[in-house]
N, C-alpha and C positions, 0 to 999 in steps of 0.2 A: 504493500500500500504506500502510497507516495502521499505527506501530505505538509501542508503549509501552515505553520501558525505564521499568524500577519499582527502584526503593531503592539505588541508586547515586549515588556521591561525583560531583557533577558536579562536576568544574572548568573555570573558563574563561580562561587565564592573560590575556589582555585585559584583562578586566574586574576580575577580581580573587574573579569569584564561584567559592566551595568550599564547597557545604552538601549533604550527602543528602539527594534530592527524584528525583522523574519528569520523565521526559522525553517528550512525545508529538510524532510525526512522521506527515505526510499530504502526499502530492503532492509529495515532495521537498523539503518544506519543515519546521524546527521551525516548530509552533504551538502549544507553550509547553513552560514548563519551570517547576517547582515546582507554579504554580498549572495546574491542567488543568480543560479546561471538563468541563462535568460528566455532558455528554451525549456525550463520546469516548466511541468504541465501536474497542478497537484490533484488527486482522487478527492481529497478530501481537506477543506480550508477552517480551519478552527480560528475566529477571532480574539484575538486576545487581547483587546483596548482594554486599559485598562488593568489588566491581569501581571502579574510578574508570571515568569516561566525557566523555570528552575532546574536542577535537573532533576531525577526522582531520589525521592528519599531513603534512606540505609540507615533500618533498626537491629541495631546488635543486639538487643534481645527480646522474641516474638515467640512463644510457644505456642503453636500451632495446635496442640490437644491429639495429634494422630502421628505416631497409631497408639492405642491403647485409653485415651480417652476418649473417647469420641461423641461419649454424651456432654462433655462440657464445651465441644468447640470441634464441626469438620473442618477438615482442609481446603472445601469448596468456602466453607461461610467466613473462616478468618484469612484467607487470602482477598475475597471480596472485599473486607473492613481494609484489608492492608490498601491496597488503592484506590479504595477509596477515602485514606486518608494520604496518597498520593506517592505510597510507598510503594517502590519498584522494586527491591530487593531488601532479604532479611536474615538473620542469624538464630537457627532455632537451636535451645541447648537439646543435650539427651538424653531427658529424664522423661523420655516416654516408655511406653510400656507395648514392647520390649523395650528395652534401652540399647541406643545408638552405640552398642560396641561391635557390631557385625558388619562389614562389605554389603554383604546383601540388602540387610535394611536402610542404612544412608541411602544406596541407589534405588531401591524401590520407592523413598521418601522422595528423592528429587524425580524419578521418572513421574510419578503422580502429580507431584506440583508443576512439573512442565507442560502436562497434558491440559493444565486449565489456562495456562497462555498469558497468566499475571507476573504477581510478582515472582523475581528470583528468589530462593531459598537456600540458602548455604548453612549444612547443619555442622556442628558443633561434634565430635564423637567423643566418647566415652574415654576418659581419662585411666577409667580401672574399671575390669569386667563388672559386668552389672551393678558401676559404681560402689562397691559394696570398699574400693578401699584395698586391693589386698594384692590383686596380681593386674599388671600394666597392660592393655589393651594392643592389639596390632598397630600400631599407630602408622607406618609405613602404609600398608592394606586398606586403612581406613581413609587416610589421604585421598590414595588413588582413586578411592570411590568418590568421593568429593566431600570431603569434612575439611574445613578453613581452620582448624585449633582443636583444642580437646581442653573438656572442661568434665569439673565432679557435678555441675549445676548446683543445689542447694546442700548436698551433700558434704558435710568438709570434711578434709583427710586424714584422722586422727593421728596415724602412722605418720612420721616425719621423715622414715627413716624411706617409704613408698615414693612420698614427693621430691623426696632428693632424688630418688633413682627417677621418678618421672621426667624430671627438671632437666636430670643431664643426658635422656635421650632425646627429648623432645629438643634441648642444645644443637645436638649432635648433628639433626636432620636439619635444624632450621626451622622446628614447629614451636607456635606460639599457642601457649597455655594459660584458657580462659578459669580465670580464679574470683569466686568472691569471698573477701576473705572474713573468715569466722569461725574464731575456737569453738570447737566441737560442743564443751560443757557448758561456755558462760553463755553460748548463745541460743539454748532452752526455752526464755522465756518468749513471750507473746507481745509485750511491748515492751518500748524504749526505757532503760530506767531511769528512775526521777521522779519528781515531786506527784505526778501526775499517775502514774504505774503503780504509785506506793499507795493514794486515795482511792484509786478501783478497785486493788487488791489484785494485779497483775502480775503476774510472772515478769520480770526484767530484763534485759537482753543489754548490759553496759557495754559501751562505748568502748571497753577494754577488750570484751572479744572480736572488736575490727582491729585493734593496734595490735595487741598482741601477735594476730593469724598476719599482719604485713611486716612486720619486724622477721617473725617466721621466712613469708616470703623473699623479705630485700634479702636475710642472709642467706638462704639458698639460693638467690639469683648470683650473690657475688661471688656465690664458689662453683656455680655452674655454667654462669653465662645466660641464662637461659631468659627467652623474652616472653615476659609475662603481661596479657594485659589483664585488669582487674574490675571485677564489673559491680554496678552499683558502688560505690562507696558512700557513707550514709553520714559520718561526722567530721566534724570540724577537724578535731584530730588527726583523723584520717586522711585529709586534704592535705594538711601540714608534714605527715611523713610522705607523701606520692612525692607532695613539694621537694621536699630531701633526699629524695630516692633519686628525683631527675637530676638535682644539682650536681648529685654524685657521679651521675653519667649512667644509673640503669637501665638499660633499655623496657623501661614500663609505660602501659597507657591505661588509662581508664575510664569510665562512665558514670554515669548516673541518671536514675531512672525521673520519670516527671514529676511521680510522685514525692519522692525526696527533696524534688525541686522548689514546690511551692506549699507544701503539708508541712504540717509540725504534729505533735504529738497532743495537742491542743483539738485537734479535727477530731480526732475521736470522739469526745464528747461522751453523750453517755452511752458507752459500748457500744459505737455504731459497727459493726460488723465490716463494711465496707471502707474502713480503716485498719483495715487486719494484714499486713503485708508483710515481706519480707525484702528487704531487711525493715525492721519497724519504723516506723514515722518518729524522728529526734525532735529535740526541742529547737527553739527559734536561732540560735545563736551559730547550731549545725548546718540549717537551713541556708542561713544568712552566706556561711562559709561557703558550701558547696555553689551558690549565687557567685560569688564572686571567683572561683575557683575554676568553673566555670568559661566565665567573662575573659579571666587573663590566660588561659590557655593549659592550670593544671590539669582542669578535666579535657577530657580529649570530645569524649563526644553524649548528646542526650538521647537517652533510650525510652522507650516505650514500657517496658517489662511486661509485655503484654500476658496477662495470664486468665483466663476465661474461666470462671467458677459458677459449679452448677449451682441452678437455688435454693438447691436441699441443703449443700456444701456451705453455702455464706449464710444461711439465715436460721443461724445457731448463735448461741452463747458465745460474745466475743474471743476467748481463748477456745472455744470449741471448731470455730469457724473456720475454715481453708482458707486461708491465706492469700491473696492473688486479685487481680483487677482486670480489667479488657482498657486497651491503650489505643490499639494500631489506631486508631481513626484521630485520637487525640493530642500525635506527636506534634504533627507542623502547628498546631493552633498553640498549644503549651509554649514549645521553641520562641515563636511569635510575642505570646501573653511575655514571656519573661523577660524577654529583649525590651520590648517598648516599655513595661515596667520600671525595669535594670537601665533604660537609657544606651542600651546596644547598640552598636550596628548594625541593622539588617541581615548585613554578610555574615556578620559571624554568627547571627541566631540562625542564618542556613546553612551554614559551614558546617555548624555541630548535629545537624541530620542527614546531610551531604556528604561535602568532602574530606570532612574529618574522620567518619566512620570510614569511607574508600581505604584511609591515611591509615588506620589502625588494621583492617583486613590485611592491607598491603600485600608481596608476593603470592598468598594466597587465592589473589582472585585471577592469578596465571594470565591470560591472556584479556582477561577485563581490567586490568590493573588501571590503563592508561586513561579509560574514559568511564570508568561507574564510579557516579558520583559527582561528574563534570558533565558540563557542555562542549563537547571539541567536537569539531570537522572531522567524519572519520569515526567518530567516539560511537558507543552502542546509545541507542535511540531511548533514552530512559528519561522520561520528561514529566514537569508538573507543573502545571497550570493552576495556578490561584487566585482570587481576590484578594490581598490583603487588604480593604477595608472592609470587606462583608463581618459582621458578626453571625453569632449562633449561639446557643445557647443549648449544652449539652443535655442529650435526652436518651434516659437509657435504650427506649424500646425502639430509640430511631435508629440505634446503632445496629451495624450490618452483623457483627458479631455475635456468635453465637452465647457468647456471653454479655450478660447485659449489667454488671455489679462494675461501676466506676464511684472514687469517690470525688470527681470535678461532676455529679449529678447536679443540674441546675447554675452551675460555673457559664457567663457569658465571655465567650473568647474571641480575638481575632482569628481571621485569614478560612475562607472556603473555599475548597478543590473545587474547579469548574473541570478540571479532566486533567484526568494519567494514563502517558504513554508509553508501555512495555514494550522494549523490542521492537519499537514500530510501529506497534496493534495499540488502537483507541482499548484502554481494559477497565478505564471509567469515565463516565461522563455526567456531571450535577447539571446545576442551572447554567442556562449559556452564559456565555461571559459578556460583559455589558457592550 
């Protein structure tokens, strides 16, 4: 399909390029931008006055629910949510059931998500046989099937003596291992600890099981080499050691989910279930940090944590309740919300859904390296079309998702998807663009 978006803000936060100009695409492929040959003939003309157009967006963490859950979320219904919150590609960890330590299952994961023609999928494999922790997975085998990193997902390692040996094969090969990090015991409880945890009568989850598990990991990075990126990071503290970790020269990157981004431990209120997350919702001061941590470049990129909870699972007794929220639809609008807040740049509030997650994939995405995540001549055809002035105001049951438990319910946010282009292929299209 060959087609033209006309008079739209492109930006490319990469590059730096922001001018209104045309974009024309053929064969999955941009072949050009600004200057268009002059003999394009498009199939298909998408107006975009008005509209920025970006490239598509990359969530490093999106649990898709299949296989093994598949009452809380299929593959068809959160790939939909994914672009149509204008997400063209995504990072699903391996804590499905089965779990992602087999050849066979990563490829039959990506053969399935290819067949629906949306977003890309790049999973995550299995760090240790059935996570359990104990003996280290194929990781060469798993690779080749198409796993980007290997991670425990929520699982931590207790064995130290497993992640040192993980560390310096995953070294060895050049694979980058997805960690978040938290002591096994202190991180039991169900919410944040503090003044607040202690009045509900909450099980606690201190602040000391993120440092401790990253001190763990800086000193196995500096005896192994091994590059580690870290997902979600939840306090303030924890910013401060990433801080120290880069000054030092470790090769580490990290994220943070949206939740952690604009919540505090305050939103819970009284036991709203829908505040039940992992890692738990900190107090103001965490928040503030990871805000600004952010902003100057220690957080690497914002993630969705997308996790779909059935409504038997969440509408239990706040420490009874599954853990988990549905995001994909609410990346770019959050990214958005926090910039014009925080006084951002634009670029950088798309940078960290864009090109900064590309930056953290890195070698990983083999022959996509060069253009997912950007807009380049040549580059894969991965595009998103927005309003940024449209508001919305977040509505469970309008969400594509098969999960419908967010805790931005009723949050009015900037920027709506007027359309996302996968590979080429129109894979969502809202209201036209003005």
């Amino acid at each position: 399909m060959k087609i033209l978006i006309r008079n739209g803000r492109v930006i490319d936060p990469a590059s730096g390029f922001d001018e209104i100009c045309d974009v024309a695409i053929a064969a999955g492929r941009i072949i050009g931008i600004k200057a268009i040959a002059p003999g394009f003939s498009a199939s298909r003309v998408i107006d975009a006055s008005g509209c920025i157009v970006a490239p598509g967006l990359i969530d490093l963490a999106a649990r898709l629910r299949e296989p093994g859950h598949e009452h809380e979320g299929m593959l068809e219904s959160e790939m939909a949510a994914a672009v149509a919150g204008g997400i063209t590609a995504l990072v699903c960890p391996p804590d499905t059931e089965p779990v992602l330590d087999e050849p066979g299952l990563v490829e039959m994961l990506k053969m399935r998500a290819e067949k629906l023609h949306r977003a890309r999928v790049f999973p995550l494999g299995a760090l240790t046989r059935n996570l359990q922790g104990e003996v280290l997975t194929e990781m060469a085998e798993l690779t080749e099937a198409g796993c980007v990193g290997f991670s425990q997902a929520e699982v931590p390692l207790a064995n130290t003596l497993v992640l040192q040996r993980a560390l310096l094969y995953a070294a060895t090969f050049g694979y980058t291992v997805w960690l978040r990090p938290q002591e096994l015991h202190l991180g039991q409880g169900v919410a944040a600890s503090g003044a607040l945890a202690t009045r509900l009568g909450l099980a606690g989850v201190p602040v000391a099981a993120e440092t401790i598990a990253l001190h763990t990991i800086f000193e196995l990075m500096k005896a192994t080499g091994a590059c580690v990126h870290l997902c979600r990071i939840s306090s303030a503290a924890g910013i401060d050691l990433v801080r120290q970790a880069r000054n030092a020269g470790l090769p580490v990157t990290c994220d943070v989910s949206i939740n952690s981004l604009l919540l505090t431990d305050t939103d819970i209120g009284f036991f709203d279930s829908r505040m039940r997350l992992n890692p738990p919702l900190r107090q103001q001061r965490d928040r503030d940090a990871l805000q600004r941590g952010l902003a100057d470049g220690t957080v690497d990129a914002l993630v969705s944590d997308h996790t779909p909870v059935d409504e038997n699972a969440k509408t239990l007794p706040f420490a009874e309740a599954e853990p988990g929220a549905t995001g994909l639809e609410l990346l770019l609008s959050i990214a958005l919300k926090w910039g014009r807040d925080g006084d951002v740049d634009l670029r950088r509030s798309l940078a960290i859904v864009t090109s900064e997650p590309a930056r953290v994939l890195g070698s990983a995405l083999g022959t996509l390296q060069a253009s997912v995540g950007r807009l380049v001549e040549g580059g894969v055809a991965d595009v998103c079309v927005f309003d940024p002035d449209a508001t919305w105001t977040i509505t469970p049951a309008a969400l594509r998702s098969q999960g419908k438990h967010t805790p931005f319910s009723g949050y009015e946010v900037p920027g709506r998807v007027r359309c996302t282009i996968a590979a080429g292929l129109v894979a969502y299209e809202g209201q036209a663009p003005r």
